[in-house]
N, C-alpha and C positions, 0 to 999 in steps of 0.2 A: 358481554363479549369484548374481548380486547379490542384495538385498533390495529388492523394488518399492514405491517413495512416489510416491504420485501427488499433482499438487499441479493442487487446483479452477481452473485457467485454461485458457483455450480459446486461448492465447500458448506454443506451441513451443519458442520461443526463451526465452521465460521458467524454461521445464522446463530448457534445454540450460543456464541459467545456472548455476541454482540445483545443477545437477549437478555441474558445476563447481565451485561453493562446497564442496562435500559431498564433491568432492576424489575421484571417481568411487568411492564407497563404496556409494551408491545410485543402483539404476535410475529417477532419476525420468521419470516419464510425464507429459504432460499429457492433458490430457479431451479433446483434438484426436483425440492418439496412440492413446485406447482408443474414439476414433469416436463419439464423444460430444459432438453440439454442439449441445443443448439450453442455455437460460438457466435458471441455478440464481436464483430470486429470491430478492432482499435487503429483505428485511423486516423485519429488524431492528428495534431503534431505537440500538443504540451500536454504535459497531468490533464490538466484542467477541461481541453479538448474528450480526452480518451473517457472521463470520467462523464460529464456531459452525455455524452456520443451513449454509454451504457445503458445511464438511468434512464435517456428519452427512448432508447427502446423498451427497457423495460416499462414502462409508463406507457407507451404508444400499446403494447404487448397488452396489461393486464391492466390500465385505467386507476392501477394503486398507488398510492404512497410506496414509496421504492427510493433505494438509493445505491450509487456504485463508487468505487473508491479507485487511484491509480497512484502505482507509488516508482517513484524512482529514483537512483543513485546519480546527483550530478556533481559533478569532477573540477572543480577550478582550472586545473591545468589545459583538463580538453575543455574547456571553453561552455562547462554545463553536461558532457557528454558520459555515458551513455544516456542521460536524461529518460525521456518517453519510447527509448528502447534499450534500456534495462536487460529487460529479460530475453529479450535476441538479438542483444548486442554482438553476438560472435554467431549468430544466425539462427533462422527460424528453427530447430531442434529446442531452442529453451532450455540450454546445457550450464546449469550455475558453473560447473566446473572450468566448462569451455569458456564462459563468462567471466572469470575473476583471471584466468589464465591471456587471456585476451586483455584486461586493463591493467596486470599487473605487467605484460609487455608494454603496452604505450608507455607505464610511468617509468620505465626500467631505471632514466638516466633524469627524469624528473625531480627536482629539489622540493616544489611544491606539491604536496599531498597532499590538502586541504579537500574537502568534501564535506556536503551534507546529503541525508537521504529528507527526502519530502513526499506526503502524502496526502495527496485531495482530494475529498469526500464530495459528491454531486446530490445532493438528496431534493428530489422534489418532494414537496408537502401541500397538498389541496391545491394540485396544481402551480405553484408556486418555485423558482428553481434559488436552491443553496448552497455557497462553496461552504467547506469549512479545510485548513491547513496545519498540517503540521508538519516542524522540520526540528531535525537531530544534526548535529555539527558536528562535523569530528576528522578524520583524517583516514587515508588508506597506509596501511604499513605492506612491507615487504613480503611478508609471505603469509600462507594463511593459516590462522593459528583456530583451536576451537572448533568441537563438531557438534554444538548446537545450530539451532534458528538456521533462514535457508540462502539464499540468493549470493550476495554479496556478503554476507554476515564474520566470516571467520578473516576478513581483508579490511573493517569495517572497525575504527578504536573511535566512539564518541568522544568529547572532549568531558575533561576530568575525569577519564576512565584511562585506569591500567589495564584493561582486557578491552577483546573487540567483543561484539554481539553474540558471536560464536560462542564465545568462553561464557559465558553469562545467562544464568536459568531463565528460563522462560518470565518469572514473573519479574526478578530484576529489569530483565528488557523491556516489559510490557510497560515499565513505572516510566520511564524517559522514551520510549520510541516515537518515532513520527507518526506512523497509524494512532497508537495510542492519544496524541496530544491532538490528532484531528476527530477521531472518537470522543474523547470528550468535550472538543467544542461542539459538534452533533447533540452529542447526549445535553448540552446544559440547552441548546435551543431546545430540545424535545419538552426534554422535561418542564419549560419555562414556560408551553404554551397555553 
């Protein structure tokens, strides 16, 4: 029988990816799978906070191996900001539209567009707690281009990229994104134990 990781998303598909990644070595579940579809609240104040805050409930919840992730867009210009409120940055609705139309006002008359998106993985393992981090560089341009991938994506150009995240197939994204590069520092400690 496998080893069961549960990882704090109420996203299926997200479990069956990540399973995938991990190369069917672990059973991952998600919080759907073990019928659990309460809101774990993000209280935080940084990634790092919000992701923490997930996995020890989940862990407090079901005594398993579990892990939760927090990702957000920070801004040079605002000072790191939307940061650890990302996704209701233009308010609790969780409106990407509202959202990119909200920071492409701040930057209007802004020279510096400089941005990275960053993503931190909390995983406890036999009790045990782990960061692991990944970050994508790149810049906001002026309007948004591209109707793939979701959040900030189509406002969002990595560096040495002539498209932003938007314009760009899913698996091209997946090779450079910030979840991805903190996915696989996860996956090389798993798999190294």
């Amino acid at each position: 029988m496998l080893p069961q990781l549960i990882f704090a998303t109420q996203n299926r598909n997200k479990a069956i990816e990540i399973s995938a990644l991990l190369e069917g070595k672990f059973d991952v579940r998600s919080l759907i799978d073990l019928g659990y579809t309460g809101e774990i609240p993000e209280t935080g104040h940084t990634l790092e906070d919000n992701a923490l805050i997930k996995a020890r409930h989940v862990f407090k919840l079901t005594g398993k191996n579990c892990f939760a992730d927090d990702t957000g867009l920070e801004v040079d210009a605002l000072n790191g900001a939307p940061g650890v409120y990302s996704a209701r940055y233009a308010g609790e609705q969780k409106n990407d539209s509202d959202n990119i139309d909200l920071l492409l006002q701040k930057l209007r008359n802004e020279p510096d567009r400089k941005a990275h998106f960053r993503t931190v993985i909390a995983l406890i393992f036999d009790g045990e707690e782990y960061l692991f981090e990944g970050i994508v560089k790149g810049e906001i341009i002026t309007e948004k281009k591209g109707n793939g991938g979701f959040g900030y994506d189509p406002v969002f150009k990595p560096e040495n990229s002539e498209i932003t995240f938007a314009q760009m197939l899913l698996e091209e994204k997946n090779q450079i994104s910030h979840r991805a590069q903190a996915f696989a520092q996860m996956k090389n400690f798993l798999m190294n134990l």
